[in-house]
N, C-alpha and C positions, 0 to 999 in steps of 0.2 A: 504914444508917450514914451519918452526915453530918461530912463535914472542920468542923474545928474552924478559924474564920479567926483567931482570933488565932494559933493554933499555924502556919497558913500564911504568915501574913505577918510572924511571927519569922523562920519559914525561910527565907525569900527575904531579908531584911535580911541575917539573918547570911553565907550563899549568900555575897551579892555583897559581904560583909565580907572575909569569910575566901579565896573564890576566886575574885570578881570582877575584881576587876585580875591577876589575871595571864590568865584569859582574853582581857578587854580587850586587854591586852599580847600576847596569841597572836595577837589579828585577831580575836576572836569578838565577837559582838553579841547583846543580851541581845533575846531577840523580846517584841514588846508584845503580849501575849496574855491580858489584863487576868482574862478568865471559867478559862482554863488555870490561871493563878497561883492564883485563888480554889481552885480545886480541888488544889495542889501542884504541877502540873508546871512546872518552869520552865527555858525550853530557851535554848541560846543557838546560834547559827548562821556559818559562814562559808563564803563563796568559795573554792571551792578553784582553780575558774578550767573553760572548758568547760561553762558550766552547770551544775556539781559541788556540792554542798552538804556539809559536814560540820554535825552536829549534836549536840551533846552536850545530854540532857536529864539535870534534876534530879527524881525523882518522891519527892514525901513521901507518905506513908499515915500520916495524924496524926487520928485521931477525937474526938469529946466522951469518949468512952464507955472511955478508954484513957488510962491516966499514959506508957504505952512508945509512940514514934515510930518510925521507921523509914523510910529513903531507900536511893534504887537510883539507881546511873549507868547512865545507857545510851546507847550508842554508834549514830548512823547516819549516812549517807552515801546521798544520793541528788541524784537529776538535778532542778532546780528546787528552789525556795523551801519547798515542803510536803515535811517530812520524810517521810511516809508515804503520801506518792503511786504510787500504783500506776503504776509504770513500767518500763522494756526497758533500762533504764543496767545496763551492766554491771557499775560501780560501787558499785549499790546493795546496803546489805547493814544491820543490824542486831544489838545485841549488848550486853548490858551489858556492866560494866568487869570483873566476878566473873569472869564467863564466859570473857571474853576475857586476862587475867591466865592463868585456867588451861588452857582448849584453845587460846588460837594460844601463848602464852610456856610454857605450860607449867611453871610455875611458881607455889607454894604460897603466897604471901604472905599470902592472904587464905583463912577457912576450909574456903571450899566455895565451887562454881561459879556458887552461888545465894545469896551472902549480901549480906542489906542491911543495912547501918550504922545502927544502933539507939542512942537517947540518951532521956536522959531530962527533963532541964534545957536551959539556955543553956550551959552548960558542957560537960556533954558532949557536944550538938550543935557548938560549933565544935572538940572535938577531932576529931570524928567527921569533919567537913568538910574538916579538913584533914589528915586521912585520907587520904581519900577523893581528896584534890586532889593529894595527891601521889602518888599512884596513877596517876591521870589523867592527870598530867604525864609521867610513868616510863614508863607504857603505851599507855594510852587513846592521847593526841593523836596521836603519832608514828605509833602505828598507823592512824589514821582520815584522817591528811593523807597517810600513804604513806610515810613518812618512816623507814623501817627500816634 
């Protein structure tokens, strides 16, 4: 299977359309990870202070071979700049937004603890997104900065 670049780089325009600024505005920064984007992931990063990282990534699964898209949040927090460094922080942790909506909140907002936001056009990708971004905002952040 091979990502579709035009379908990846709609996503990330509309991404930092639809929930770009108000990350911006949280302190997030979008990482330049130019070969990542090609393939859909698109992450953004912040200080939390302590060498602390929050991480919020965007991952599309958008094919030639497929009209239906599909994206996932996911949440991590680790010591240093590499979300996914194997390290002894006791901070560090992992987790999409699905997942985390329904076992830390406990709460049903979204279908199931494994659902990713599916679209089919421009249209319904930035409903999808801003979704998703309010989601993120409600749950995700607060939860991933500590902020309970």
């Amino acid at each position: 299977m091979f990502y579709n670049p035009k379908k990846t780089a709609a996503f990330q325009t509309m991404l930092e359309q639809v929930v770009g600024q108000a990350l911006a505005a949280a302190g997030y920064v979008l990482e330049d990870q130019p070969l990542q984007q090609t393939r859909g992931l698109i992450r953004y990063r912040k200080a939390l202070g302590d060498d602390i990282y929050a991480f919020i990534e965007w991952q599309l699964l958008a094919f030639e071979q497929s009209r239906v898209a599909q994206f996932q949040v996911n949440l991590l927090r680790n010591r240093g700049t590499e979300a996914r460094a194997q390290t002894d922080a006791e901070e560090r942790v992992e987790h999409t937004l699905p997942w985390l909506i329904w076992h830390v909140f406990e709460t049903r907002v979204v279908p199931s603890d494994s659902v990713w936001w599916e679209f089919r056009d421009e249209i319904e990708l930035g409903q999808a997104l801003a979704s998703a971004g309010r989601l993120l905002f409600g749950y995700g952040v607060p939860w991933l900065e500590k902020n309970l």
